[in-house]
N, C-alpha and C positions, 0 to 999 in steps of 0.2 A: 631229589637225591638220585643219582646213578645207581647202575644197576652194583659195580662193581664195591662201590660205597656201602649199597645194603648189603652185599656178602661180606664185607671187613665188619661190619656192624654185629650181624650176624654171631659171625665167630664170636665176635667179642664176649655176647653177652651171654654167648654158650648154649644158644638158640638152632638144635639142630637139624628140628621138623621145618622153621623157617630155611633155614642153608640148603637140606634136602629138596625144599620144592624151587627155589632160585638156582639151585645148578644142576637137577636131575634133565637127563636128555640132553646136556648141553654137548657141544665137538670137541674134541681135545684141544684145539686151537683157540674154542670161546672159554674153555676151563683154563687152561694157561693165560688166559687172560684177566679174568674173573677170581683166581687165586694168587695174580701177581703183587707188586706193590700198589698200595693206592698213594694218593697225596703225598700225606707224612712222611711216607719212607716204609710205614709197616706192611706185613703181609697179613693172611687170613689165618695162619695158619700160626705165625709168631705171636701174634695177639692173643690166640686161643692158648697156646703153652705159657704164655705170660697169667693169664689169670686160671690157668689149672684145668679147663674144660674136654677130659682125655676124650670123650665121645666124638669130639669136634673134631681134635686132633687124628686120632685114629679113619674118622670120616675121610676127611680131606688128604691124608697119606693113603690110606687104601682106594679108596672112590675115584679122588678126582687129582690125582696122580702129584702134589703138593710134593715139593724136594722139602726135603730134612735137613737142606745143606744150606739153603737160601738165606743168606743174612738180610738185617730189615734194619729200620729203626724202633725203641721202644724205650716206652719211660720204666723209670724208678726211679722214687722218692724225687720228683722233679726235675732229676736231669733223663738227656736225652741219650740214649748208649744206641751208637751208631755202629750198621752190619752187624750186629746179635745174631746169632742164628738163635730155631726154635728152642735147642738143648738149651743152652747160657739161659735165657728167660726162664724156663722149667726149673732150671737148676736153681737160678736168682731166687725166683719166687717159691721155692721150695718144694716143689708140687713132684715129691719121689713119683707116684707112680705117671706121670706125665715120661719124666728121663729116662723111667723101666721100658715106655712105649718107643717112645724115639730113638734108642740106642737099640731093641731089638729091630726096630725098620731100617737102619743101617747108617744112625749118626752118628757125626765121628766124636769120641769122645774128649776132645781136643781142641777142636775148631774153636778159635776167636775171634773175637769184635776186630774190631778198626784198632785199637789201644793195642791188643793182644790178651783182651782178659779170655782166660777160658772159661768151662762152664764151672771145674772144679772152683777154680778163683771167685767166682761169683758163687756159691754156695758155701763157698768161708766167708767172706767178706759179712754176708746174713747170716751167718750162724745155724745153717743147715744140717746140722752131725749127719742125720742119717741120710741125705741124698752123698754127702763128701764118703760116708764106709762105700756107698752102693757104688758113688764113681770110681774109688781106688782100689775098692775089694775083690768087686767083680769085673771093673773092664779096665784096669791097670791105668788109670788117669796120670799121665806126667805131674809128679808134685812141685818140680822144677820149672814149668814155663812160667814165664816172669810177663807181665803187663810191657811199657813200652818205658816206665821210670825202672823197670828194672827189680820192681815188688812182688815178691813170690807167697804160694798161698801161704806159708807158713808166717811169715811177715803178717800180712794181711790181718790173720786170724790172733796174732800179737796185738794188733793195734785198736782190732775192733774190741780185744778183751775175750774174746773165745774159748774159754779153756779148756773143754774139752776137745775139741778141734784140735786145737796147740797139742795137745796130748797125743791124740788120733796120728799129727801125719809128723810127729817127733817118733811114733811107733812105727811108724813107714820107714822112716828110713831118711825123712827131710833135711837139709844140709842145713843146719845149725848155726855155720859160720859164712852163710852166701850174703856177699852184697848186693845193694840195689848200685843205680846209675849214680847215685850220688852220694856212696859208699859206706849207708848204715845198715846197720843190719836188723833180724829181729831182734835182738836184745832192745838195739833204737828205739823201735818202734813199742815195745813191750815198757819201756820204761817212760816215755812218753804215753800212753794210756793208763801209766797207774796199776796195771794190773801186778801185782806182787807173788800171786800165786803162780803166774805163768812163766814171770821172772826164775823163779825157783825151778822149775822145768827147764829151762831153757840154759840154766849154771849147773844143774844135776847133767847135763849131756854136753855138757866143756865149750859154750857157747862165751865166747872169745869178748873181753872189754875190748874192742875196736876203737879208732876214731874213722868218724865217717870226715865226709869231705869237706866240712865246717872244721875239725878238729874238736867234732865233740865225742865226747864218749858215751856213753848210757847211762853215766852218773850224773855227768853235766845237763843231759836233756830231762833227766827227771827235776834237775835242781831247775832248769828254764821252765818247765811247766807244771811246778810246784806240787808235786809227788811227793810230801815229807815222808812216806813211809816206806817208796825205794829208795831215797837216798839217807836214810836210816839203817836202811837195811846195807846198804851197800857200803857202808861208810864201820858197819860196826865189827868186822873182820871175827864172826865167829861161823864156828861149820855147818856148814849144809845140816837146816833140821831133818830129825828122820823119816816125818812123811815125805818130805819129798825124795830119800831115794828109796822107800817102798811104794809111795805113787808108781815112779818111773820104774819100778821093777817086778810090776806086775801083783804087788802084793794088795793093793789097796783095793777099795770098793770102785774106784773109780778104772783100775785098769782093764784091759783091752780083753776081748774076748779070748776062747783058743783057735792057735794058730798066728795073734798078734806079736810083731817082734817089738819088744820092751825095748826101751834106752838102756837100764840101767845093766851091764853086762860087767863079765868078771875084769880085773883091772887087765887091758894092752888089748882088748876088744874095741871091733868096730861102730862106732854109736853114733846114730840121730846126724849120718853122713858126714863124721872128724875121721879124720887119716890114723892107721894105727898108732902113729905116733903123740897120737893125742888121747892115751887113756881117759876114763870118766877117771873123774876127779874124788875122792872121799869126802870132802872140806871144801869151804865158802873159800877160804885165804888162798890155798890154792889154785882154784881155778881163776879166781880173777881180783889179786890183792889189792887194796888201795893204800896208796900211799897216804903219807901225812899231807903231803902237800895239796895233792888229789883231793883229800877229806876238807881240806881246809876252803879251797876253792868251790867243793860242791856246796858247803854250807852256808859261806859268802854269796854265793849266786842266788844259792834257796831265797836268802835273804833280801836281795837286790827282788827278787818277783814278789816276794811278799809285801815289800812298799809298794812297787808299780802294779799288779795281777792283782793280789789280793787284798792290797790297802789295807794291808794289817802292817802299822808301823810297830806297834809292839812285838808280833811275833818275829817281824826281821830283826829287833833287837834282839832277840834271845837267840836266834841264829846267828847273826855276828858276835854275840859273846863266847858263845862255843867255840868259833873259828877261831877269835883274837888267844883265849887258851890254849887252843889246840898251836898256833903261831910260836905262842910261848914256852909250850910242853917241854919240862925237862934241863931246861938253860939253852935251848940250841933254838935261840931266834929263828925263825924262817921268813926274810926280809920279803917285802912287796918290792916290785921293782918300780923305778922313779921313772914318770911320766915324763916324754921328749921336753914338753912347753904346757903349762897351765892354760885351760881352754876357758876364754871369753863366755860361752854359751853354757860354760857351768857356774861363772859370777869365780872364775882362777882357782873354783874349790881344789883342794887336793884331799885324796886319801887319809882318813885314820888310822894311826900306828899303835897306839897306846890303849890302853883300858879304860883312862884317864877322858881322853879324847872323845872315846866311843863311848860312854856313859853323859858327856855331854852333848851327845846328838838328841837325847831324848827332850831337849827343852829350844830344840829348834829344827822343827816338820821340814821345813824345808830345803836344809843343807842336809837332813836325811835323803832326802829326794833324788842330791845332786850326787852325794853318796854310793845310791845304787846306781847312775846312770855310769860312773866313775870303774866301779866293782865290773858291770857288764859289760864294758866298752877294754875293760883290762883283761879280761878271762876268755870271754867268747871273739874280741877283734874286731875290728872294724868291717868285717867282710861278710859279718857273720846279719842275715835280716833282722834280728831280733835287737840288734845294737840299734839299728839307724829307727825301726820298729817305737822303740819307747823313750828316743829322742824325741820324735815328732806327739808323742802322746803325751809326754809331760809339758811339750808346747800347748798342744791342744786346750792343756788342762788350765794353761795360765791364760791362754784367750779367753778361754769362756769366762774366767774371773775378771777378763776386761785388759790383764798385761802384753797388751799386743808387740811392745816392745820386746820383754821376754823371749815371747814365742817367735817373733822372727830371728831373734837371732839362734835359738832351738834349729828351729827349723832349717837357717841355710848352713849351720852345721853341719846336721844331720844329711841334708843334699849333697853337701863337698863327698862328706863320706860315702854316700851312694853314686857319686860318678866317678869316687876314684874306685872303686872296690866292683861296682855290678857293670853287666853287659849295658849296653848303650839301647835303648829303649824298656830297661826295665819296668815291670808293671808296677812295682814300689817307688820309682823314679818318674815315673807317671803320675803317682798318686800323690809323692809332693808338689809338683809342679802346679797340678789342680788344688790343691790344697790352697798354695798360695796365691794363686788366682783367685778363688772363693774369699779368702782373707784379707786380697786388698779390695775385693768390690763392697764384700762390708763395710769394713772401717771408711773408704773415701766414703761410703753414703751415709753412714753413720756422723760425718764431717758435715757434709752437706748440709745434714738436718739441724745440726746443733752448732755449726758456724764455729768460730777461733776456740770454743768449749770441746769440741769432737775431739777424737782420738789424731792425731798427724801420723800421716805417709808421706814419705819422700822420697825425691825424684831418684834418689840412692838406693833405696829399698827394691821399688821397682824395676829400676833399670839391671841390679847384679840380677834377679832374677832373669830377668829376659838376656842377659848376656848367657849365662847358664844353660836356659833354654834352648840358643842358637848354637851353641856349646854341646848338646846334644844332639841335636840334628845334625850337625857335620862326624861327630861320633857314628851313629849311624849310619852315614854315607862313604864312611871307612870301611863298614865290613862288606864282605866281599859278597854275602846275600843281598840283592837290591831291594830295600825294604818298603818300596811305593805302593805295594798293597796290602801292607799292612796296618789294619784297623790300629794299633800302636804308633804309627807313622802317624796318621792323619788325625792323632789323637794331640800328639805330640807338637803337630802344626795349629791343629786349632787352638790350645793353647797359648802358643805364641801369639796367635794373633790377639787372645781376648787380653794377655798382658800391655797387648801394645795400644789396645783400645782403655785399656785404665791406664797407660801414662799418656793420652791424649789429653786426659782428665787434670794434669799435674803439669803445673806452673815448670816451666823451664827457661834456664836463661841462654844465652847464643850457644854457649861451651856447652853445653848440656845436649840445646838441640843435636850440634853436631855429632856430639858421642852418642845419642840414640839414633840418627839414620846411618852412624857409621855399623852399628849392631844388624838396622833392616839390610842395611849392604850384603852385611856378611849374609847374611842370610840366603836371599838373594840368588846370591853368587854362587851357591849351594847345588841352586836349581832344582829343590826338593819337590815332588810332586806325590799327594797326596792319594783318596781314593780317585781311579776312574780319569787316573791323571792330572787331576786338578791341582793348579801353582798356588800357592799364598794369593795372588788375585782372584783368582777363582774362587775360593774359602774364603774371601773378606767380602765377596758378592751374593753367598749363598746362604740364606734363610737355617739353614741345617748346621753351619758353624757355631751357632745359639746354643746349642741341647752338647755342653761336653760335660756335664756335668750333675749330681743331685740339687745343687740351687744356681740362681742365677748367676751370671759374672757380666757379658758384655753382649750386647744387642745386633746381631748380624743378619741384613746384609750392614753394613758400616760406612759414611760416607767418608769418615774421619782416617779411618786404615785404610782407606783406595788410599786416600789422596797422599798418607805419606809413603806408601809403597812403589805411587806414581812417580814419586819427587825423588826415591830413591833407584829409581831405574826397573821398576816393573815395566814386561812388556805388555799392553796394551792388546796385543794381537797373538798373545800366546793360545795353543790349542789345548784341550784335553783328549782323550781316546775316542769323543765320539766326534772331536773337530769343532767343538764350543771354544768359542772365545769368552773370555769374562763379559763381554759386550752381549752373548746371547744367555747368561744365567742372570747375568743382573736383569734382560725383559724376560725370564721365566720368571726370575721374582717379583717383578709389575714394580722396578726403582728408574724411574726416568730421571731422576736426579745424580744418580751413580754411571747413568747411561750417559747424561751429558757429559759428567768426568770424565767418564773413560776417551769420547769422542772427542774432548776437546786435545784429551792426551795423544792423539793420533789414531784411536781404534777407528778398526773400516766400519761404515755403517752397514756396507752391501756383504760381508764375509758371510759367506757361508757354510756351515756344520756340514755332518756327512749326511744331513736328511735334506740339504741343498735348501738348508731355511736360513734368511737372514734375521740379526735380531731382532729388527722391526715387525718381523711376519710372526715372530712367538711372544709380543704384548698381548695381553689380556684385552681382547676389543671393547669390553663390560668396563674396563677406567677408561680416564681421562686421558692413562698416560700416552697412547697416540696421538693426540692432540698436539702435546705440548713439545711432541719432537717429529722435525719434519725431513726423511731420510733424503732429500731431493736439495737440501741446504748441504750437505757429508757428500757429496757424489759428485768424483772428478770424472773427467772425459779419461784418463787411465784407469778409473774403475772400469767404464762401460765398456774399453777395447776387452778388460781381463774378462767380463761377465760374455761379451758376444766370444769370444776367442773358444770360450768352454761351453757355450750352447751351440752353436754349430761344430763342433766338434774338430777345429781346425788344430792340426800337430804346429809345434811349435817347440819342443823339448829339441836342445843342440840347434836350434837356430835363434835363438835369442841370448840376452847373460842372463848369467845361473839367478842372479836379483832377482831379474822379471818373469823370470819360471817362478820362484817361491810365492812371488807377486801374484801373478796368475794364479797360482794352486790356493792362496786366501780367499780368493774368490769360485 
């Protein structure tokens, strides 16, 4: 262990007579050293505020001259929160008198991560009340700086369920009606965790029914993640109960000390950050009324996640009876609107209208099913994740009962909907893609094993996938970010490829052949280049194409995907960034069989990377596979002019054609 290791170690463990004799007497230079980052990313010093150890802290700012500004790396609750400074950590892990230390030593009480969370944000987030009075009471913490989606503490402390918190920086002065980047607000967020009491706060100070940028509102997110008792409440149009506006107005056990500014203020008062023209409100109905229509849809929707969420098919009936009443309330029907075209992947179901109808759902689970997918795909839109979300689950749910048929056609529903609706390498668009990959290397082995009795895939199934698939990479290669490094791209590539190593596996007749290399064409022709630069040949040569996934799909390197990539115009002598041809990952992978493909394809045997190795000099001398390829068979008298031309170092650029310069630079 390093010396600089044992002082991060040190700190850590809050070990100060240890840290005193490892950095006493040291220079400012070997201290600046010795305090900086190690390995990880952390410092000695952020470690030490991360687990509370103020001795250590105050050691290392006073002694041995440690910034209090220094952002690091450091965990919580398993992820990694990158540029932390010490305060954020203290503040996270709650350790008040830690943040009393380091804001008296002159941190800023502001400063943020890489995201933009501050420290205030990271003590709502855990539920810190008293570090959040210490940072806004006494050193004025911005309640407004928002993370990098745009979640501000007050958000935050909705979501995680915080209610005194919620309370605290509603008493500050919080803006109540601020959005995030994707336009929900705390209400959103508060109605999505369920919390009911903070909900009440947050309508006590005229906290606005929005629709965020899905078009949901706070009644609809409660109804998607089955909250029966906000959308109960929201839906029952009576007034604000009285604790809640003697909570907010200071009367209650739980309000604010003296000198705290309350919400609840006289009516044309400024509140919880609403513009005067937004008096607090007396009444529920008021501040945020809900329509019939509104009630009827949130209860419907309750209903659709009670099938799917909580596989309670009986409570979804009693929530759609509510609805179908509430529809018929009074003699003034409130009509569903008629679907464009009845969808295949629902079996043509349509919509219940009648009481009649919907009392006969209960004697068939499974057209309840198609039901809610119908209800959710009507209310929330096709645009909305939660649509395309519990298509694929109710696929999922018919696979595992063995209807593989079902679910594909589930599933390339669900896909159409996610490529016309989301960005072009979505990570939910990802996850189908894999999905169906994993689902046909199943079932074809599942064939295998049990012969003309196995489940059937056909050449149909797989092929609109992998049209889809190529369909998205050219998507991609539309937006104006060039997306070749990203971990998403080369996800996306490997993919394809393991699709096309399962229709390797599948009987195809001449017309078929042709319509699948016309698909690698496209592809192709794309010229998509994956991590580190590597083409579709490159990824069908490399060991690491295997691992896209939790289970198995297709075995790479692949002799079967060279050769039809070959046959459809891969280049052979293509580079990646470090100047690799497929010819020198396929001998880093020890495939002298993929080696002779490529070479008989036209690859140089003598091309050299930028480490001036050819691929013969990077086989594994421990196999055979030198043996069995002899680079002195591959080697024309044009190779040895290009290799002598570039070891004597003789100029030649503008005196030859541009050919035999690209020619020469191969070598």
């Amino acid at each position: 262990m390093d010396l600089r290791t044992a002082v991060y170690n040190a700190a850590r463990d809050g070990k100060l007579q240890l840290l005193q004799k490892l950095l006493s007497g040291r220079s400012r230079e070997e201290l600046d050293e010795l305090t900086g980052e190690v390995a990880g990313g952390g410092t000695p010093l952020l470690i030490a505020a991360r687990y509370g150890h103020l001795d250590v802290v105050e050691y290392l700012v006073d002694r041995c001259g440690a910034s209090v500004e220094a952002g690091g790396s450091v965990h919580f609750d398993g992820e990694t929160i990158e540029g932390a400074p010490p305060l954020w950590a203290a503040s996270a892990a709650g350790h008040l008198d830690v943040v009393r230390s380091l804001l008296r030593r002159g941190a800023s009480v502001n400063r943020t991560t890489r995201t933009n969370s501050t420290p205030l944000r990271a003590a709502c987030f855990d539920g810190h009340l008293e570090v959040v009075r210490y940072l806004v009471g006494e050193h004025q913490a911005d309640l407004e700086v928002a993370n990098r989606h745009g979640h501000t503490c007050l958000m935050i402390s909705c979501y995680k369920g915080h209610r005194e918190i919620a309370r605290y920086l509603l008493e500050q002065g919080a803006q109540v009606n601020r959005r995030s980047a994707k336009g929900n607000t705390a209400l959103h967020d508060c109605a999505e965790s369920g919390s009911l009491e903070i909900l009440q706060l947050l309508l006590g100070c005229n906290a606005r029914m929005e629709r965020d940028g899905y078009g949901m509102t706070p009644l609809l997110a409660a109804s998607v993640t089955g909250h029966t008792n906000i959308v109960e409440y929201l839906i029952q149009e009576q007034p604000a109960g009285e604790e809640v506006r003697r909570g907010l107005s200071g009367e209650g056990p739980s309000a604010s000390g003296p000198g705290g500014r309350g919400c609840a203020q006289p009516q044309g008062a400024l509140c919880c950050g609403s513009s005067p023209e937004e008096p607090l409100s007396d009444s529920y109905e008021s501040c945020c009324p809900t329509s019939r229509e509104a009630a009827v849809e949130a209860l419907e929707l309750l209903g659709a996640t009670y099938v799917d969420k909580k596989r309670d098919l009986l409570g979804a009936l009693k929530h759609w009876r509510r609805a179908m009443e509430l529809r018929h309330q009074g003699g003034a029907y409130l009509p569903k609107p008629e679907p464009p075209q009845l969808v295949l992947a629902y079996d043509y179901s349509r919509e219940v209208n009648t009481t009649e109808e919907l009392e006969a759902l209960i004697t068939d689970p499974d057209e309840m099913r198609m039901q809610a997918l119908l209800i959710r795909e009507r209310i929330l839109g096709p645009s909305h994740p939660d649509t395309s979300y519990y298509i694929r689950y109710r696929g999922a749910v018919y696979a595992d009962s063995g209807n593989f048929e079902r679910c594909i056609r589930l599933w390339k529903y669900a896909l159409d909907m996610q490529q016309s609706n989301l960005e072009p390498l979505s990570p939910m668009t990802a996850s189908s893609f894999l999905s169906f990959a994993e689902l046909f290397s199943y079932v074809l082995q599942d064939r295998a094993a049990k012969g003309s009795l196995g489940t059937q895939i056909g050449f149909a199934d797989l092929m609109g996938v992998l049209c889809k698939g190529v369909r998205e990479v050219e998507r991609a290669l539309q937006l104006p970010k060039e997306p070749g490094d990203s971990a998403q791209f080369t996800k996306a590539l490997a993919i394809i490829l393991h699709l096309l190593y399962l229709l390797e596996k599948v009987e195809c007749t001449p017309d078929q052949e042709h319509l699948k290399h016309q698909t690698v064409y496209r592809l192709l022709k794309c010229a998509p280049r994956g991590k580190n630069g590597f083409t579709p040949l490159h990824m069908a040569v490399d060991k690491d194409t295997t691992n896209v996934g939790r289970y198995p799909v297709g075995r790479f390197p692949s002799l079967q995907v060279v050769k039809v990539l070959l046959d459809c115009g891969a280049d052979p002598d293509s580079r990646d960034f470090d100047n690799n041809t497929p010819l020198h990952i396929a001998a880093q992978n020890n495939c002298p069989g993929i080696m002779n493909a490529l070479i008989e394809a036209g690859a140089h045997m003598d091309a050299t990377n930028a480490f001036k190795k050819t691929a013969y000099e990077l086989l594994d001398e421990k196999l055979l596979a030198k043996s069995t390829i002899q680079p002195f068979n591959y080697v024309t008298l044009q190779c040895l002019a290009a290799r002598a031309l570039d070891k004597n170092k003789i100029p030649y650029k503008g005196f030859i054609p541009e050919e035999l310069e690209a020619f020469i630079e191969l070598h």
